[in-house]
C-alpha positions in Angstrom: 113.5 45.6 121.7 115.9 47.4 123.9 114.4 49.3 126.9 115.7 52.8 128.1 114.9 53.9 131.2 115.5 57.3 130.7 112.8 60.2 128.5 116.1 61.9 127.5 118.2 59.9 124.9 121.4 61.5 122.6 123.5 59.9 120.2 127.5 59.4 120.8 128.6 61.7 118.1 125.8 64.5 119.9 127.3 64.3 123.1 130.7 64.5 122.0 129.7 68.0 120.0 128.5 69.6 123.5 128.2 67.1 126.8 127.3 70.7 128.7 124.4 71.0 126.4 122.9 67.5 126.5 122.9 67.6 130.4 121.3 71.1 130.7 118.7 70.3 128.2 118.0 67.0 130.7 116.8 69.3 133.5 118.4 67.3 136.4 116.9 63.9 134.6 119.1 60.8 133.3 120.4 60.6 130.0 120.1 57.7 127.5 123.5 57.5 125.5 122.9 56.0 122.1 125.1 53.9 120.0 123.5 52.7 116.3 120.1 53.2 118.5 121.4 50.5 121.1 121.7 52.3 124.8 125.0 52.3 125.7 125.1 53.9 129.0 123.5 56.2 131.1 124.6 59.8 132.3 123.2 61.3 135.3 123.8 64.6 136.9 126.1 64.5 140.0 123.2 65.2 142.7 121.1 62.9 141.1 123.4 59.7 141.2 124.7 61.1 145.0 120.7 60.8 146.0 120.9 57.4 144.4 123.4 56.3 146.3 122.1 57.5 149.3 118.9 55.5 148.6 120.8 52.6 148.3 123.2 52.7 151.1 119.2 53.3 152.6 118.0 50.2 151.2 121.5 47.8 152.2 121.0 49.1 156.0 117.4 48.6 155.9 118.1 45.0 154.7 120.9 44.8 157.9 118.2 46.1 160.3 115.4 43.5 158.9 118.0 40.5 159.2 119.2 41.2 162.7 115.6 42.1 164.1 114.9 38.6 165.6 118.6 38.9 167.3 118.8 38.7 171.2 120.9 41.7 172.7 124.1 41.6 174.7 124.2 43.2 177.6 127.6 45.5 177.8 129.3 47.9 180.1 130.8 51.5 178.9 133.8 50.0 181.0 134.2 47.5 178.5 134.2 49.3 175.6 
């Protein structure tokens, strides 16, 4: 069995009827999008997937910082730059 990671789900045909409606009714949450009860996709509202890209733009620095921590520094002058 399929998982959905999402406690809002709609069918195609409902979101073509009123896309407005399905993501008001979501609150701000994701949205399951259903196809012959097979998830198809996800919608999320804009400031929701912005936050999530944030978070991982977060995580991929993070990862940069952790891999360059053991590094020795280079000593530079403003002159040179």
């Amino acid at each position: 069995m399929q998982k959905i990671f999402a406690s809002v789900t709609v069918s195609v045909s409902e979101l073509k009827k009123n896309p407005s409606a399905v993501m008001a009714g979501a609150a701000g949450m994701p949205v399951a999008v259903l196809n012959h009860n097979r998830v198809m996709g996800y919608m999320v509202p804009a400031k929701l997937y912005e936050s999530m890209m944030k978070r991982l733009e977060d995580l991929e620095l993070s990862e940069l910082a952790k891999t360059r921590l053991g590094e020795k520094g280079v000593p530079v002058s403003l002159d040179d730059l």
